[in-house]
N, C-alpha and C positions, 0 to 999 in steps of 0.2 A: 502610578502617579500618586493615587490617595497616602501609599506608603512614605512619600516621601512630605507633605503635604502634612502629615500628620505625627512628622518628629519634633518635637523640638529644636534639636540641633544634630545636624550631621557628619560622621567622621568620615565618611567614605565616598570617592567620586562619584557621580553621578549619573546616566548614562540616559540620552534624549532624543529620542527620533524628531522629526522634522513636526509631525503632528503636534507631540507632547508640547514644544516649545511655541507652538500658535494657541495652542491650547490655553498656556499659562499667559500671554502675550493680553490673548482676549479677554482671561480671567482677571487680571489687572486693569483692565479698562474698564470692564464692565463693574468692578467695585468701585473704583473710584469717581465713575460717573452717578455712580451711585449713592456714594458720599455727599455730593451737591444735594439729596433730598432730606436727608437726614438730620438737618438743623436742630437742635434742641433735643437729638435720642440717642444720647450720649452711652449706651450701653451697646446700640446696633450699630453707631460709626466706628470704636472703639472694635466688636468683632468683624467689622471690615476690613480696618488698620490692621489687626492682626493678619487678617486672610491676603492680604497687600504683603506684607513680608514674608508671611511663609512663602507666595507664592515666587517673589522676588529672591529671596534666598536658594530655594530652587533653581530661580532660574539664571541665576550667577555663573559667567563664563569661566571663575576660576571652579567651581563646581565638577567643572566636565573636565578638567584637564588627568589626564591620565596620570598613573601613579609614578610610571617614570620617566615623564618630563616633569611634573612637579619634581620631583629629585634632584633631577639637571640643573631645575633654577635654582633650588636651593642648596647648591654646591659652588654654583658662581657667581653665588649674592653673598658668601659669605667668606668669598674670597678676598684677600689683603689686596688694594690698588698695585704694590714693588711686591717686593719678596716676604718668603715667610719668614719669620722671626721669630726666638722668648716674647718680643715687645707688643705684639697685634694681640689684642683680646680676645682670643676667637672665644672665649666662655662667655661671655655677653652677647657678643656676637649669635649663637647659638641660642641662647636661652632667649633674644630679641624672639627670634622665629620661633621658639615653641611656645611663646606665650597667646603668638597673633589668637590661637583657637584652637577647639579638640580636634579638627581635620590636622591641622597643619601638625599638630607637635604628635602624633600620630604616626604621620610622614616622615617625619624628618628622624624619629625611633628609626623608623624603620627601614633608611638610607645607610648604609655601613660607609659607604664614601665622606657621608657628612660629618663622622664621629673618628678617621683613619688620622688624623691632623690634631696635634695637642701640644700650643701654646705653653708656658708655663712661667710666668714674670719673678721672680720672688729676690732681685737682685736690689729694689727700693724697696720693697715690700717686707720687714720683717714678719707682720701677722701674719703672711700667706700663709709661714713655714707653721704659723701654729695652729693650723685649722686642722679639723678632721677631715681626712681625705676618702672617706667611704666613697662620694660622688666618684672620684676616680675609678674605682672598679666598675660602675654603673655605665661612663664614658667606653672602656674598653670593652665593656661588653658588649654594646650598643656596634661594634667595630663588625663583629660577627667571625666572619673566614677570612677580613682584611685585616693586612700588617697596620702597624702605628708610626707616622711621623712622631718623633718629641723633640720640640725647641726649648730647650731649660736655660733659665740664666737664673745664676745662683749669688748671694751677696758676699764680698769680702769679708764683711763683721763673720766672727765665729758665731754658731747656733744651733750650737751641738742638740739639742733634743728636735728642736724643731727639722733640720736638716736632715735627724734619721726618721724617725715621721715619714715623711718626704721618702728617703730612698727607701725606706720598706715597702711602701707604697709601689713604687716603682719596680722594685726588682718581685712583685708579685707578674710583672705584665711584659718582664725583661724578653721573655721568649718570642713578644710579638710586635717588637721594636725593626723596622725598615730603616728608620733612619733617627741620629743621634747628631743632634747641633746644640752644643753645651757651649756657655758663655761663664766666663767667671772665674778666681785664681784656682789652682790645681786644687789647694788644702778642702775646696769647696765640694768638686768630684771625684777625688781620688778612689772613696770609700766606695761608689756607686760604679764606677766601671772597674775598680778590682773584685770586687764580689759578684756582679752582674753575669749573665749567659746572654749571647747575642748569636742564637740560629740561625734568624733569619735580617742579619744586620747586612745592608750593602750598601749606606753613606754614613759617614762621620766628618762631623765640623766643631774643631776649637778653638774657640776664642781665649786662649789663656792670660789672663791679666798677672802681673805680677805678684811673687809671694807678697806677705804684708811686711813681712823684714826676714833679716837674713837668722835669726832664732828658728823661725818657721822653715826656711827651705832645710835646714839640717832635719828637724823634728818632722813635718809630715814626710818626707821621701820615704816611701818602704821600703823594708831590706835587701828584698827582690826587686827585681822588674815585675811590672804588671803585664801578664800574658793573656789577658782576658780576651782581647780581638783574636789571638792565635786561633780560639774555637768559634771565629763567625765563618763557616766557608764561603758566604753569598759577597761576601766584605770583597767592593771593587773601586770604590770612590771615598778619600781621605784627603779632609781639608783641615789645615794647622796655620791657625794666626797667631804668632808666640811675641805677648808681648811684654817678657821678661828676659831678664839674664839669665834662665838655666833654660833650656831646651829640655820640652816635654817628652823627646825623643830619650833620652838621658834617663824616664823613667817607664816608658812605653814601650813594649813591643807593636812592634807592627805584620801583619802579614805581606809582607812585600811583595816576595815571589807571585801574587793572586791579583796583585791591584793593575788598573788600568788607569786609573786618574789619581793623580798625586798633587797638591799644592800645600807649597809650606811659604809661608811670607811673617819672617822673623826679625827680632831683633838681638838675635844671638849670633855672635862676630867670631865664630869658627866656623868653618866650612867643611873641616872633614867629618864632621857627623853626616851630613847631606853627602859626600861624596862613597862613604862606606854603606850607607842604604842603598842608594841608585846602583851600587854593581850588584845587588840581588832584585834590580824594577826588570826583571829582563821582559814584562809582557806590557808594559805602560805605555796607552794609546794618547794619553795629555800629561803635562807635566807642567806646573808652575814654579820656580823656584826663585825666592829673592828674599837677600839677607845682606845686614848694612855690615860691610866687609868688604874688601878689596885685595880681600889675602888668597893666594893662589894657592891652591890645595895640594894633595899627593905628596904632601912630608910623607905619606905610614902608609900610600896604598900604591901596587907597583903594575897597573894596567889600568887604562885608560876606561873612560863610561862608553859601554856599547847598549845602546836603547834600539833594537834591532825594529818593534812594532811601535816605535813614538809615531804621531801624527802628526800634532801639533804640539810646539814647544815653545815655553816661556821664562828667559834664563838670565840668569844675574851673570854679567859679563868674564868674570872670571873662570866662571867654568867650562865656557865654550872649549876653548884649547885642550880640554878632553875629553869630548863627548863628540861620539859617534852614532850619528842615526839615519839610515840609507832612507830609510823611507819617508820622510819629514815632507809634510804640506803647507804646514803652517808654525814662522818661526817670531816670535817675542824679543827683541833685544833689550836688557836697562845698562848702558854705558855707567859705569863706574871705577873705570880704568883713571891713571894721572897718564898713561900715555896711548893715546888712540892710532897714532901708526902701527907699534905693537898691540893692538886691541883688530885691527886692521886685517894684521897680517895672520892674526888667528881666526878670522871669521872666514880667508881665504883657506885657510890648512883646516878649517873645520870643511868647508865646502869637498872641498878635495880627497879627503876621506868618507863623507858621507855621499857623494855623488848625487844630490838629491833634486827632486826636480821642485821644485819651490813655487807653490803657488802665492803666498800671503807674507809681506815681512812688513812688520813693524820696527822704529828704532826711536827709546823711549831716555831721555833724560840726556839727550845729545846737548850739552854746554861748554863748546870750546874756549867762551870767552875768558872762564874762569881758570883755564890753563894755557891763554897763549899760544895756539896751535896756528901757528904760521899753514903749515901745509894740511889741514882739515879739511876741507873742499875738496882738492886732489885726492887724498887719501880715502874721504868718502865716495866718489864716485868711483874711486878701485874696487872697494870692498863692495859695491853695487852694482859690478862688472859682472862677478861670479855667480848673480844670479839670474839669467837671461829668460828665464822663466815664470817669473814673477809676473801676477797679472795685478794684483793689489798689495799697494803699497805707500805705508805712512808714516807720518813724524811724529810724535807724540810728545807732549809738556818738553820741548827743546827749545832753544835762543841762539840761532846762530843765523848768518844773512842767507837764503834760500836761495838767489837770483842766480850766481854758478850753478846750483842744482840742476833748475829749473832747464839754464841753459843746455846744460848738457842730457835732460830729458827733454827737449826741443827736436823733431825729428828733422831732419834738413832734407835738400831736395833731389834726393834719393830713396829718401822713409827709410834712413838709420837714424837710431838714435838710443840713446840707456835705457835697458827694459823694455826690447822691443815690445812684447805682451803684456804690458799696461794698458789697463784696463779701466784701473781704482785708484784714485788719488785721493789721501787727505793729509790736512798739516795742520797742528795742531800746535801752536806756538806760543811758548812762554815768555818773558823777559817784559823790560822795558821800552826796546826800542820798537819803531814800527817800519814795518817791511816793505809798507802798501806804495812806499814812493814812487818804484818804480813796477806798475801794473802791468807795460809792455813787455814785458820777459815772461808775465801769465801769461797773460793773450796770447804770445807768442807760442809759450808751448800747446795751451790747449786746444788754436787754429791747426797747428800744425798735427796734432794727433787726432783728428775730428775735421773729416770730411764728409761730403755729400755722397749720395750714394753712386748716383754716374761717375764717379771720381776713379772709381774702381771698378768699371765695368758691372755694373749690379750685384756686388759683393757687398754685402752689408759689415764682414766684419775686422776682415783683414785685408790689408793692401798689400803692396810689392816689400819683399825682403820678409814678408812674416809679421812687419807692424801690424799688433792689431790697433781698433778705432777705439777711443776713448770712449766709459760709458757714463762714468760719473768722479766729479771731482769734490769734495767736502773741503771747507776754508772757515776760520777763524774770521770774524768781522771784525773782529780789534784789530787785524793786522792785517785784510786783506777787503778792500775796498769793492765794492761792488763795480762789473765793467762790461761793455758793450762786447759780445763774443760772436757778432752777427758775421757768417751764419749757422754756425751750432746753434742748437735750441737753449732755451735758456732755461730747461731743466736740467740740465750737463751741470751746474754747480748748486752746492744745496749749501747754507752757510748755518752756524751757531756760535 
């Protein structure tokens, strides 16, 4: 105890039997009762006060906390509220917590988790790019045997000295990079992932802004393709937001054959670039795809997409009609068809060759009104025939009247009804008009798919023909009124 009692300050936790802390408990009473006599001897209150904090400092509960739950906290205190990003400070962030004290910034040296995570803003920022970057190697170091997230957003303006700066920097710690999310026009990082080594790379995220003019997309392109991912083997998740006219694809190789998670959401209006990658995804477990286009592919490729290990799939409507994936769980629709019977009749012919048993469909940007579709309704409950094994299933940012839906997901009084295995409802509805007029066509369906439990002989979850029992429904309040569902419980609807 005297040891501790007689440091100044302390870097290192502390450790206190049950005695020690009655100890200090009564050693603080007894000086501060002490105090009260001491009136006017301003030298012996004064080495009381002292002997009051040393022993309080002591006996401070963050004192005892072990070195690695200290760690723990300081890993989820300095975690971003949403997602990580270029944008989140985490260097302030950090340097808040080593300054609290010499325990703490001590600590937190010597946490490798609290240092694996490296922000990088410098997209407003021109001074960033002119600073000296020695701290960086000081950061990576501090990492230890842990790989390095890096979120870079980098500026349109050229800055050519400061930018190399920067990738030199970078490509000293290229080797211990886990994951890459670059924001910014290509001309920005082209230099830094064609020069770079990525061993142990296994996510990439681009946010590609567009060139700044059409001088620049001829001048920076390089003469090659850039094959730098070719040598990540760990590289299994690729994310491409392109929001220019030339597809980064156009100057990147990819390792495809290796990837299992693929999302590209572009604004590049050919499709066969996406359709000649995908016949070498043959091992891809997710797959997001959506690009403002409506052009039906396969001019220049002569067999259809087979994604034999897809899971879940998220797909710009046009390419359904050739894509094949038996094993599919979970499926994405964005309608951007001019003809939805033909859009229809391809989700049937995609079913049909994939055989798959379908847990999860969503259908996203369903708007008949803006073409007229006489027999839309009909058409849609066809194409929602084919999949009898769906347990969750939703509408997403769509404008069209739901009440036929509804009806025909309405179980009648046999317990048949569309999707027998619904389970999940939500509806997600855009437009002007409002839906909520007529609220007995909900009621209707959700009394009908949600019964009591003697209803079913003590089965709680499915009834006769296979229906199972509703277990929650999610609704829009702009369009969908709150309503008496007595007697389902009234947590069966959750609204936003």
């Amino acid at each position: 105890m005297s040891q501790y009692l007689s440091q100044t300050r302390i870097e290192e936790p502390i450790w206190l039997e049950a005695d020690d802390i009655l100890f200090l408990r009564n050693r603080i009473s007894e000086a501060e009762t002490r105090l009260e006599s001491l009136d006017g001897q301003i030298d012996q209150r004064d080495a009381k006060l002292v002997d009051i904090a040393a022993c309080r400092n002591v006996l401070s509960p963050i004192r005892r906390v072990p070195s690695e739950i200290l760690a723990e906290i300081f890993c989820l205190s300095y975690r971003p509220n949403g997602n990580w990003s270029a944008y989140y400070d985490i260097i302030r962030s950090t340097s808040i917590l080593c300054r609290a004290c010499v325990a703490w910034r001590k600590a937190a040296h010597a946490t490798p988790q609290l240092w694996s995570t490296l922000c990088l803003n410098a997209e407003n920022n021109c001074k960033f790019l002119h600073r000296q970057f020695g701290w960086l190697e000081k950061w990576v170091d501090r990492c230890q045997g842990h790989s390095l997230d890096l979120y870079l957003a980098l500026p349109a303006a050229k800055s050519r000295n400061g930018e190399q700066l920067l990738f030199h920097s970078i490509l000293c710690f290229s080797h211990k990079i886990r994951l890459l999310d670059v924001i910014g026009p290509p001309s920005s990082y082209l230099p830094l992932i064609e020069h770079s080594s990525f061993p142990l790379l296994e996510e990439v995220d681009f946010a590609i802004d567009d060139f700044p003019d059409a001088d620049d997309t001829v001048e920076l392109l390089p003469p090659q393709k850039i094959d730098a991912l070719l040598g990540a083997p760990k590289l299994r998740c690729v994310a491409m937001r392109e929001f220019t006219g030339l597809s980064f694809l156009t100057v990147l190789m990819l390792p495809v054959e290796q990837l299992t998670s693929l999302k590209i959401i572009s604004d590049f209006n050919s499709s066969n670039i996406y359709v000649n990658l995908l016949h070498r995804c043959g091992n891809l477990v997710n797959l997001e795809l959506g690009y403002d286009s409506d052009f039906h592919p396969m001019d220049n490729a002569s067999f259809p997409i087979c994604l034999p290990s897809l899971k879940s799939l998220s797909l710009h409507s046009s390419l359904l009609g050739w894509t094949t994936a038996p094993h599919l769980e979970e499926l994405t629709l964005r309608y951007a068809s001019h003809d939805f019977h033909s859009f229809s009749i391809e989700v049937a012919a995609f079913q049909r060759r994939s055989r798959t048993a379908l847990s999860t469909l969503y259908l996203e940007y369903f708007d008949p009104q803006d073409e007229g579709l006489a027999n839309f309704t009909e058409d849609l409950i066809s194409m929602l025939s084919v999949f009898p094994t769906v347990s969750k299933f939703g509408m997403r940012y769509s404008s069209f009247d739901v009440n036929p839906l509804l009806r025909a997901l309405t179980a009648d009084e046999n317990r048949q009804a569309l999707l027998p295995k619904l389970e999940h409802l939500s509806l997600h509805m855009d437009g002007s008009e409002d839906y909520s007029s007529d609220s007995s066509e909900l009621k209707a369906f959700i009394l009908s798919r949600w019964w009591p439990d003697d209803d079913v002989g003590g089965c709680v979850s499915e009834g006769s023909h296979g229906l199972l029992r509703l277990q929650k429904v999610a609704l829009g309040k702009r369009y969908f009124k709150a309503l008496d569902i007595t007697p389902a419980p009234w947590g069966l609807i959750s609204w936003y």
